[in-house]
DODREN-502931 format. One record per residue (C-alpha): residue number from 0; x, y, z; residue in one letter. Coordinates in pm, 1 decimal. Example, Ala and Ser with C-alpha at 12.3 -4.5 7.8 and 13.67 -1.06 7.14 Angstrom:
DODREN-502931
0,1230.0,-450.0,780.0,a;
1,1367.0,-106.0,714.0,s;
This chain:
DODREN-502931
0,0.0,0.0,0.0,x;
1,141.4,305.0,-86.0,x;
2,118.0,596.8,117.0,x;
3,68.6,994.1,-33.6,x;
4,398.9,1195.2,60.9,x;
5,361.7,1546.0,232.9,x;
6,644.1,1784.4,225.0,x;
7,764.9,2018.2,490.6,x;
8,1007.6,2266.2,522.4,x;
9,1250.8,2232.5,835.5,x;
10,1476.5,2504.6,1011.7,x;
11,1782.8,2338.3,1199.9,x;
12,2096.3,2514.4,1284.9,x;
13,2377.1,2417.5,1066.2,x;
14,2580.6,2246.9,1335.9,x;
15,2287.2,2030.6,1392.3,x;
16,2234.7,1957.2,1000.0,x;
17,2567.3,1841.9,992.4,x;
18,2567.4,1607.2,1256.3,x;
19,2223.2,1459.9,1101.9,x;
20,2396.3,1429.0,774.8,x;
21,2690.8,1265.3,929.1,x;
22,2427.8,1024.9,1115.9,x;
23,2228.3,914.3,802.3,x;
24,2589.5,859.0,619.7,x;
25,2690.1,612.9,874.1,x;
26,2366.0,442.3,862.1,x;
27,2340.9,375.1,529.1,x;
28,2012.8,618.9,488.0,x;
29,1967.1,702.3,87.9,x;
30,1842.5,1020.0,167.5,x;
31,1752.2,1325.8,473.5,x;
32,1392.8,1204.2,439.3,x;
33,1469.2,881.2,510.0,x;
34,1659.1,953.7,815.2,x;
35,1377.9,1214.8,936.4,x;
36,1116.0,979.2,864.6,x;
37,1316.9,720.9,1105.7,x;
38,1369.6,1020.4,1373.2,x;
39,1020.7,1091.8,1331.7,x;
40,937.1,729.0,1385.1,x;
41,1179.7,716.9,1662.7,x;
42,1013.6,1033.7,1890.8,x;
43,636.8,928.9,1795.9,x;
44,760.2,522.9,1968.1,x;
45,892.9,773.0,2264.7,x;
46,616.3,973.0,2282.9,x;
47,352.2,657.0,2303.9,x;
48,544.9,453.1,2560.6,x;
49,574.0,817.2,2828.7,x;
50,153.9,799.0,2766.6,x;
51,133.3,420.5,2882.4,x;
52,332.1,572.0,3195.4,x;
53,90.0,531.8,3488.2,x;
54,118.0,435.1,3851.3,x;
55,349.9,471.2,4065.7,x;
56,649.7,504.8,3927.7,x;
57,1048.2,553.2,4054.0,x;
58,1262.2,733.0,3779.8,x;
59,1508.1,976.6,3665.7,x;
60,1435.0,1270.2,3510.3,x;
61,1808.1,1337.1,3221.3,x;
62,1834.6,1703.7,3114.5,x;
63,2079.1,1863.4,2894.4,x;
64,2047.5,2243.6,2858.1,x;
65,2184.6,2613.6,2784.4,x;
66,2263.8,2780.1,3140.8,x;
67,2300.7,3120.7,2958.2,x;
68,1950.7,3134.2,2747.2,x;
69,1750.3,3423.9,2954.0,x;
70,1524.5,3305.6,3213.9,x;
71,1556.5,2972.8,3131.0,x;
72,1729.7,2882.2,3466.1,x;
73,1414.1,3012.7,3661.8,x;
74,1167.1,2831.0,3449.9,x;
75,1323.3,2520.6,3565.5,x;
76,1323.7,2583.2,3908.1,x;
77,976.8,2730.8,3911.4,x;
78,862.5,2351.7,3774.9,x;
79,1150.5,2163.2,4049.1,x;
80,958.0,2370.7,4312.0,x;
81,587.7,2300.2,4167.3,x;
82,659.1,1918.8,4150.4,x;
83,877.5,1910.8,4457.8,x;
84,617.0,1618.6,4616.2,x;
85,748.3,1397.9,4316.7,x;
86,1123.4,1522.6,4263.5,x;
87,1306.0,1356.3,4535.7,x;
88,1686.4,1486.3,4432.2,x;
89,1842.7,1636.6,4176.7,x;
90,2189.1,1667.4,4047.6,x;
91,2355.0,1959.7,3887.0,x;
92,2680.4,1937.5,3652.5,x;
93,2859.5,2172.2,3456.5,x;
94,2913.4,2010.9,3105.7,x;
95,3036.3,2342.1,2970.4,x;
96,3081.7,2719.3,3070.5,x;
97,2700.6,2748.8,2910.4,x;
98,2593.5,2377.3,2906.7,x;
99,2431.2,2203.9,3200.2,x;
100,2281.0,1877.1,3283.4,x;
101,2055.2,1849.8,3521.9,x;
102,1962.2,1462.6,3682.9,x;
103,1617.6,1455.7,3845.6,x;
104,1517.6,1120.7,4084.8,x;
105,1123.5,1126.9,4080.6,x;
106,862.1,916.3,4262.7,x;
107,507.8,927.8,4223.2,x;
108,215.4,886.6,4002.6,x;
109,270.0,840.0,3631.3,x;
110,49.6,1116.0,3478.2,x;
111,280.1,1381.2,3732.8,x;
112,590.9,1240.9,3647.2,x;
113,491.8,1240.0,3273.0,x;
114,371.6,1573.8,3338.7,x;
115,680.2,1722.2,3490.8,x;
116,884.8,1557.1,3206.3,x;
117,647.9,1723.8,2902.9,x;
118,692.7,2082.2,3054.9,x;
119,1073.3,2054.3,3116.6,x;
120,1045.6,1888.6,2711.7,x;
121,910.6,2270.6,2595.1,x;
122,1099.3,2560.7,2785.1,x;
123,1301.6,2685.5,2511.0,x;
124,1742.8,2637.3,2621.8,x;
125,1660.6,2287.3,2663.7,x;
126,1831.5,2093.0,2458.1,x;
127,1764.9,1741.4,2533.7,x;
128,1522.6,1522.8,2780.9,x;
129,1547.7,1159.9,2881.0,x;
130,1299.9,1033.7,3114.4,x;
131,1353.1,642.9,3233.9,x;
132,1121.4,487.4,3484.2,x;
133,1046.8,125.1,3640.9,x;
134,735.3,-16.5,3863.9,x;
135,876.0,-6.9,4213.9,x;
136,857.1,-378.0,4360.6,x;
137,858.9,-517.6,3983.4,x;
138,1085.4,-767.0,3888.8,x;
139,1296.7,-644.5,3664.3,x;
């Protein structure tokens, strides 16, 4: 079955374009659009196994961001201090003189920790989000 093809129009920063283009080399990709469409693929997987993320749950919280982009560094804490029943510890290292990453140990319902991970996902200076969780008491 073949599928109708929509095209976009995408604004990176060159530095990141490059590193994409080295990325799809490597991999053997015939083309951007085939490496997108795998990102694409990639983030959507992501984004349906955070929704399936529901009772309690232990977990960390991986940030990677720009220290120097204005107000950026208040943002965050305004969101540590609004989920502070969930965000156990955190843990603050300097990567860079204007890089950061930020570890965050969470415990608590699913839909908060989900919640806590979307809204540190948007503020703009952050430049990449992990979130990893397990089912306290399950067998791993």
């Amino acid at each position: 079955m073949e599928q109708e093809l929509a095209r976009i129009g995408v604004s990176l920063p060159e530095n990141l374009l490059d590193r994409f283009d080295e990325i799809i080399t490597k991999r053997g990709y015939s083309s951007r659009s085939e490496g997108i469409r795998d990102a694409i693929r990639g983030y959507i997987r992501y984004y349906s196994w955070m929704s399936e993320v529901e009772g309690e749950r232990v977990g960390t919280i991986s940030l990677v961001y720009d220290h120097s982009q204005r107000g950026l560094v208040n943002s965050l804490l305004d969101i540590e201090h609004d989920f502070s029943e969930i965000i156990r510890s955190s843990l603050h290292v300097h990567i860079s003189h204007d890089t950061c990453m930020e570890v965050l140990l969470v415990r608590g319902e699913g839909h908060d920790v989900r919640k806590v991970t979307e809204k540190l996902m948007t503020l703009k200076g952050v430049k990449h989000v992990k979130l990893t969780t397990i089912v306290p008491g399950e067998d791993i």
